[in-house]
C-alpha positions in Angstrom: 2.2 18.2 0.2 3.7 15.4 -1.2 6.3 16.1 -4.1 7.2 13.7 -7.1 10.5 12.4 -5.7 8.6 11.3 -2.2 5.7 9.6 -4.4 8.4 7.6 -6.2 9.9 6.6 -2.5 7.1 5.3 -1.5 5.6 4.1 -4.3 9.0 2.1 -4.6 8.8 0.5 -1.0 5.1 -0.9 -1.1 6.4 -2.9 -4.3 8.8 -3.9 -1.7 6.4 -4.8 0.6 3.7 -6.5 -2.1 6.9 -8.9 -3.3 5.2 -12.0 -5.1 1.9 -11.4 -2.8 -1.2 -11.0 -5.4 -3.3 -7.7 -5.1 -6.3 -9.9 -4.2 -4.3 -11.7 -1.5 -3.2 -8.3 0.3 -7.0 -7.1 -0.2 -8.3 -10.1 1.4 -5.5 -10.1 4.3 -6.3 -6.8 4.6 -10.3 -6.9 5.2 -9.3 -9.8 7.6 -7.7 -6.8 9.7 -10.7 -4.9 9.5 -9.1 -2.8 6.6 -11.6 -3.3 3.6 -10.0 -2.2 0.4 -10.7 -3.6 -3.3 -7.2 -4.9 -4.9 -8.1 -2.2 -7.9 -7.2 0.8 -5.1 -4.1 -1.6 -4.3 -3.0 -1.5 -7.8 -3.9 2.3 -8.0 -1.8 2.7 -5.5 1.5 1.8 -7.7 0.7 3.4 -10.9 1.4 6.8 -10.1 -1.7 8.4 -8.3 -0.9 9.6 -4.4 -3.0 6.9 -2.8 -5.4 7.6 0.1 -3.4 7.2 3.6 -6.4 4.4 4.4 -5.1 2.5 1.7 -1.8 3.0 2.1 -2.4 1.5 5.8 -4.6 -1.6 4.5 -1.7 -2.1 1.5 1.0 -2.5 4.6 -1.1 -4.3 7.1 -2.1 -7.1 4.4 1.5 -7.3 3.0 2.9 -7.5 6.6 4.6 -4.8 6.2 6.5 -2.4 8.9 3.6 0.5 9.7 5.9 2.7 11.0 8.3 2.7 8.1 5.3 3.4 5.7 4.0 6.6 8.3 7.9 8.1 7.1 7.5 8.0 4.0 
C-alpha cells in the first residue's frame, strides 16, 4: 500500500519528468509507444489520486523519462 508521503514522492518526480511538455504532447508520445492514455488520466495523475501503474508507465515513456526510477518510487 502506498502511503501519503510516497504519493507526494512520486507525484513530485513526474512533474519533473512532464517539465514544459503539454499533457496532450505526453499522451500523444505516449500512444506512439503503444501506451494509449487520454491527457485527462495524465493530469489525474498529479492532482492527488494514486494513478494506475499503466499510466504511470505511459506518463514516463511519453515524457522520456527514466522507467526504472519511476518502478522505485
Amino acid at each position: 500500500m502506498i502511503g501519503s508521503v510516497e504519493l507526494a514522492e512520486l507525484r513530485g518526480w513526474l512533474r519533473a519528468a512532464k517539465g514544459i511538455r503539454t499533457f496532450d504532447g505526453i499522451a500523444r508520445r505516449a500512444g506512439a509507444l503503444g501506451l494509449h492514455v487520454c491527457a485527462c488520466a495524465l493530469r489525474r495523475a498529479l492532482d492527488g489520486r494514486l494513478p494506475t501503474r499503466r499510466t504511470v508507465i505511459a506518463f514516463v515513456r511519453g515524457a522520456g523519462a527514466d522507467e526504472a526510477r519511476a518502478g522505485q518510487l
